[in-house]
C-alpha positions as CSV (number, residue, x, y, z in Angstrom):
1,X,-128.6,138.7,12.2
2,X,-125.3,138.5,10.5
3,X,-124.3,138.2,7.0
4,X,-122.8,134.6,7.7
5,X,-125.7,133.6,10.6
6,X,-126.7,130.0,9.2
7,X,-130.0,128.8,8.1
8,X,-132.8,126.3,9.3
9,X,-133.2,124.2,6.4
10,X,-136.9,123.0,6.0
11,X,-138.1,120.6,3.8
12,X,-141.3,121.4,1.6
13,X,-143.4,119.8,-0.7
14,X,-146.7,119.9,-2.6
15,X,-148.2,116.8,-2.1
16,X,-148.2,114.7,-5.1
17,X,-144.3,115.1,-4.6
18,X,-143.6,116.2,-8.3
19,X,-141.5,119.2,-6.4
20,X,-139.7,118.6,-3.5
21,X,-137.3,121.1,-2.3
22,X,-135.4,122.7,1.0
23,X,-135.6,125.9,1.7
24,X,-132.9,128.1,4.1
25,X,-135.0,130.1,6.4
26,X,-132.5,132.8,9.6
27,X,-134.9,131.7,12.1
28,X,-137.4,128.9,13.2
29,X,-140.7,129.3,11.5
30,X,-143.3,130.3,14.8
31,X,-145.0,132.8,12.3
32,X,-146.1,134.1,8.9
33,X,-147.5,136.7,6.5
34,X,-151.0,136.7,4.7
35,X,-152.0,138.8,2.1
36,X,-155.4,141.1,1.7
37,X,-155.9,140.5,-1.6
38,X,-158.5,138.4,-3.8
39,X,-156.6,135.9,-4.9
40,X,-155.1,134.8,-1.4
41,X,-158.4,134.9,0.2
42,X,-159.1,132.0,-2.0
43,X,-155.5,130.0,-1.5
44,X,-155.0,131.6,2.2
45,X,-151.8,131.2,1.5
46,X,-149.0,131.6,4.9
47,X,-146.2,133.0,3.7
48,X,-142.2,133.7,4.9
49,X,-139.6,135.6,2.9
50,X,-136.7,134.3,2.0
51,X,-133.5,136.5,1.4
52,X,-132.2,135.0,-2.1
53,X,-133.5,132.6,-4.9
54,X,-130.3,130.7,-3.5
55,X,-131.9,129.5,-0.2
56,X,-134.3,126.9,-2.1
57,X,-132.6,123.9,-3.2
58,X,-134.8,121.6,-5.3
59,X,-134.5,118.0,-4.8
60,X,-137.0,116.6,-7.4
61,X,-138.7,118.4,-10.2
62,X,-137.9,121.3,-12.1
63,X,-139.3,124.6,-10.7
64,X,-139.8,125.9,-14.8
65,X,-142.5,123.5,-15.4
66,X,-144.7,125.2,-11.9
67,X,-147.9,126.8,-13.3
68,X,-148.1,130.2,-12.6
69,X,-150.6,132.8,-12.5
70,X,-150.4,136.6,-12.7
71,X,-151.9,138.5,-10.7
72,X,-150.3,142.4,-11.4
73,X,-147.2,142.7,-10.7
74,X,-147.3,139.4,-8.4
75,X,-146.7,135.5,-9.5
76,X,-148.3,132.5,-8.1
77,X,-146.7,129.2,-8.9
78,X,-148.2,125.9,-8.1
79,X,-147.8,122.7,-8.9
80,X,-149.9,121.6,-12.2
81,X,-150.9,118.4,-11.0
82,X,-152.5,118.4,-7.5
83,X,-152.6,122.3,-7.0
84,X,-150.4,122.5,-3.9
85,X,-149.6,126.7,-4.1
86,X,-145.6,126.6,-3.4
87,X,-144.6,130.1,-4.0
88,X,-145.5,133.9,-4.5
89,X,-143.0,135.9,-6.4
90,X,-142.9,139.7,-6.8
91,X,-139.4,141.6,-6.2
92,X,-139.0,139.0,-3.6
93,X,-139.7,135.4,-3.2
94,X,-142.4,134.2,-0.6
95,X,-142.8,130.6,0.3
96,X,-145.8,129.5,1.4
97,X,-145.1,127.5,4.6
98,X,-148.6,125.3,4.0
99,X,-146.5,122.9,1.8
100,X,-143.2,122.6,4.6
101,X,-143.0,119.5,6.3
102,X,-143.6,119.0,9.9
103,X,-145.1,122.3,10.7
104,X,-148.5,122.5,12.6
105,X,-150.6,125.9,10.8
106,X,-152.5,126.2,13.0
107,X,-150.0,127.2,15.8
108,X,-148.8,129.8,13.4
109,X,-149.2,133.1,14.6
110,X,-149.9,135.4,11.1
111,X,-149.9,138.5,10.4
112,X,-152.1,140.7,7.8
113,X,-150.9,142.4,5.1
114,X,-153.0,145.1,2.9
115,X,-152.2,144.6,-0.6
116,X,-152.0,147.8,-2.3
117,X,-149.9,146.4,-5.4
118,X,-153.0,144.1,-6.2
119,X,-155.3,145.2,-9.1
120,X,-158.6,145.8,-8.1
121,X,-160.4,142.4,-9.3
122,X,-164.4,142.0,-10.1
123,X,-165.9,138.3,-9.2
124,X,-166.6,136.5,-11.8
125,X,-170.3,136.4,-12.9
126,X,-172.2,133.0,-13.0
127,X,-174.4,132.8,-15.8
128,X,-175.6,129.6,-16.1
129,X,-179.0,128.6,-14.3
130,X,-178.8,127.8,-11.0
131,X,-179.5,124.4,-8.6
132,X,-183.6,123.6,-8.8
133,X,-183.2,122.0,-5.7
134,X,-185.8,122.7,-3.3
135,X,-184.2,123.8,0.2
136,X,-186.2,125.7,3.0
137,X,-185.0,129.4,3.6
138,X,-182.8,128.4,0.7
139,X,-180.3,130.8,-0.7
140,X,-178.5,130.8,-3.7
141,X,-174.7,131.5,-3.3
142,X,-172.2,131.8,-6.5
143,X,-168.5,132.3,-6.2
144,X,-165.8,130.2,-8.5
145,X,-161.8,130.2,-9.4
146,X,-160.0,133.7,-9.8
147,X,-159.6,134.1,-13.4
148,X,-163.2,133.4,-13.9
149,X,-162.9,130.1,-15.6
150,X,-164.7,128.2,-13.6
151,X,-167.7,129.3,-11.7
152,X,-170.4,127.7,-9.9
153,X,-173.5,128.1,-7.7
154,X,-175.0,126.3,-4.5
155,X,-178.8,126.5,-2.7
156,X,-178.3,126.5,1.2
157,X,-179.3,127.7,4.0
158,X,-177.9,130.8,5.0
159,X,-174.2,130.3,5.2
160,X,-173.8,132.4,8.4
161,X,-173.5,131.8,12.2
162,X,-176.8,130.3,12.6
163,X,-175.5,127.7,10.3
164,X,-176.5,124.1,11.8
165,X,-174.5,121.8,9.6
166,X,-171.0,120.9,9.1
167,X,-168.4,123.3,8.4
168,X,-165.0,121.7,8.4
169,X,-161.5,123.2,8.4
170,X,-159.0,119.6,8.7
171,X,-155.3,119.5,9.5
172,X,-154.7,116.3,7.1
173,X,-151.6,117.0,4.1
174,X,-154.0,117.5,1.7
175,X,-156.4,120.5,3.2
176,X,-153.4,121.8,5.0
177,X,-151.7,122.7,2.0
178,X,-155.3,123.9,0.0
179,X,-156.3,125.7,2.6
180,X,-159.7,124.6,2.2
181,X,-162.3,125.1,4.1
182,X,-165.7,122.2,3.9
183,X,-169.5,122.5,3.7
184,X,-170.9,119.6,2.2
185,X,-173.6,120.5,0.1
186,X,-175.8,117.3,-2.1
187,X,-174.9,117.0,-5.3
188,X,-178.4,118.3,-6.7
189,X,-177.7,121.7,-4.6
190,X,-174.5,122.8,-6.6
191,X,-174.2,123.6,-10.7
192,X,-170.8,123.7,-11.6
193,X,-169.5,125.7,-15.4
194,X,-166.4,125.2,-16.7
195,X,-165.8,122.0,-15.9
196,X,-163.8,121.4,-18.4
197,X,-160.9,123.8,-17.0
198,X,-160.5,121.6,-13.7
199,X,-157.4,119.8,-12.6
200,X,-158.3,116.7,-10.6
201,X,-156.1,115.2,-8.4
202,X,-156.9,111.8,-6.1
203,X,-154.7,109.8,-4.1
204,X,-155.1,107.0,-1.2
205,X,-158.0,105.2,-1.7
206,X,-158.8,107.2,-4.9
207,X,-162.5,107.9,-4.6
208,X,-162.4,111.7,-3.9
209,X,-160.9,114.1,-6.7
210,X,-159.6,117.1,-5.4
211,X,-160.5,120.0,-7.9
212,X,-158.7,123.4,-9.0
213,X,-158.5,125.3,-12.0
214,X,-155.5,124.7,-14.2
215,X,-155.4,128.4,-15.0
216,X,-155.5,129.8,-11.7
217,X,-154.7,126.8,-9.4
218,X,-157.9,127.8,-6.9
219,X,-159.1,124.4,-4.8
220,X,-162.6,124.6,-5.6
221,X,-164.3,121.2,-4.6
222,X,-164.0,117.4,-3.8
223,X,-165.2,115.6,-6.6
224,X,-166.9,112.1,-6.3
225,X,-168.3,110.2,-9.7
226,X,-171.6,109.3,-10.1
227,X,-170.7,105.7,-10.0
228,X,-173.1,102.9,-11.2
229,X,-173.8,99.8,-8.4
230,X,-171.7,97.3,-11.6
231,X,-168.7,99.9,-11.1
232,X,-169.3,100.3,-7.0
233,X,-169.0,96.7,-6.6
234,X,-166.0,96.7,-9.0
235,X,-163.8,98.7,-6.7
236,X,-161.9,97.3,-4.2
237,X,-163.7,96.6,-0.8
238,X,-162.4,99.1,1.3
239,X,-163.2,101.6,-0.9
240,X,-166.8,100.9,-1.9
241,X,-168.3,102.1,1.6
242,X,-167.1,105.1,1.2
243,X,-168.4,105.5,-2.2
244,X,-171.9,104.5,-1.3
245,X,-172.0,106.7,2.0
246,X,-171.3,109.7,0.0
247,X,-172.7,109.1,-3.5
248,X,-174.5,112.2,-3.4
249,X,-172.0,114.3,-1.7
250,X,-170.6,118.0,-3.7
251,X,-168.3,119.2,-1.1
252,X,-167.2,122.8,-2.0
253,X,-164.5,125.3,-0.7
254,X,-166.3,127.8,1.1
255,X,-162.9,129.7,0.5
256,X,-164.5,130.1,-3.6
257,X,-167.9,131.4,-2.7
258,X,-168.7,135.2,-2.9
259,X,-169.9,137.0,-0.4
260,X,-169.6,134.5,2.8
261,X,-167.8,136.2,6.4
262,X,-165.5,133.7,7.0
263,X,-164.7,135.3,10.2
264,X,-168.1,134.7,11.5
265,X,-169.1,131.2,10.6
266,X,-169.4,128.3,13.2
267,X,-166.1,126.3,11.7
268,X,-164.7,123.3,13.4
269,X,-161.4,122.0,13.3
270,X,-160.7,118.1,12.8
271,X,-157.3,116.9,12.9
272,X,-157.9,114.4,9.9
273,X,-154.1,113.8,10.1
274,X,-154.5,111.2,12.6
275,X,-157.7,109.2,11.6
276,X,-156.5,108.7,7.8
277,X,-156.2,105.0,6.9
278,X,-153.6,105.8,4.6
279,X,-151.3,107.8,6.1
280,X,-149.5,110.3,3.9
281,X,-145.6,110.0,4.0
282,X,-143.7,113.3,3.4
283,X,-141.2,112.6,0.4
């Protein structure tokens, strides 16, 4: 590569569109870099380095008002009002290709980096009591955000490969770009603390509120209200279905929960890109 070789410009986003920018990348994006550490096992973020702070070009939004977390010597930024994780910043800039336009993850080849500069990090404890729900062979599972503001736990089955329900990983512009990864656990089956520190973010039909920490940005479930049959027949027609069919619905990241082999569990993949009824239109 020379000095002068031009760049592919890619467009990226997180998906409320507060930040929209292009980034200059030497060569078309057919792979990307993950990190080992604690905190990117819970974003799973995919990341490509680019050679200068000159090669992104904001087009809306001003990249001072990101959140950003520390972690060591490492920064996270994401965007404080739907989560999307945009960037990774230590000597050098990372971009995290989950929020470019037009690029299919999954046909990403990655590669696995060991992240030595990353301080050693203790999960969080949850303290609170947890689900009563009766389940058999139940288990009790805890896990939260990073920085320990938010914790929770959930009562399932084992969470392994003999697991018999669904676990989803979907290609739609939300989950691409959280990375997050589905069971869908009853509402009386999960205790969630610090409640209080979520984000929530909801778009299209506006029933489901995507969760994540404000502190530390982690996607940590899909939030539905507990909504009363006067406020269900309120909303407007196409959305109350889907209200009622999931009323009792907690769906968690599996990405926050302590202790679970990702590697090993029975996921499938559902390209929800195609089947929403709203389609999401990159800005």
């Amino acid at each position: 590569m020379t000095e002068h070789q031009p760049l592919i410009k890619y467009r990226a986003n997180c998906h409320c569109a507060s930040y929209v920018y292009e980034v200059g990348l030497p060569e078309q994006i057919k792979n990307g870099l993950k990190y080992g550490c604690s905190f990117d096992h819970k974003i799973d973020g995919i990341y490509q380095c680019i050679r200068s702070k000159d090669d992104i070009t904001f087009v809306k939004g001003d990249p001072a008002t990101l959140s950003s977390y520390i972690v060591g010597d490492i920064k996270h930024q994401f965007c404080p009002n739907c989560g999307s994780h945009l960037f990774r910043v230590e000597t050098k800039i990372y971009v995290n290709i989950r929020a470019f336009q037009n690029i299919s993850i999954w046909d990403l080849d990655t590669k696995l980096i060991d992240d030595l500069k990353s301080p050693t990090w203790t999960p969080p404890r949850f303290t609170s009591d947890p689900p009563l729900a009766e389940i058999e062979n139940g288990k009790v599972y805890t896990g939260g955000c990073h920085c320990g503001a938010i914790t929770l736990a959930l009562k399932s089955k084992p969470i392994d490969s003999t697991y018999e329900a669904d676990l989803l990983e979907c290609d739609c512009s939300i989950c691409t770009r959280n990375a997050y990864l589905w069971i869908y656990p009853s509402k009386s089956h999960v205790f969630i603390a610090g409640s209080s520190h979520f984000g929530y973010y909801s778009f299209s039909r506006g029933v489901w509120k995507k969760s994540f920490c404000r502190t530390c940005g982690v996607p940590v479930h899909n939030h539905i209200d507990d909504y009363t049959p006067e406020q269900i027949a309120e909303l407007p027609e196409e959305n109350r279905e889907r209200a009622v069919d999931h009323l009792d619905w907690s769906p968690i990241n599996l990405r926050v929960l302590d202790g679970i082999n990702l590697g090993e569990l029975p996921l499938r993949r559902i390209e929800g890109s195609k089947f929403g009824t709203v389609p999401y239109v990159n800005p």
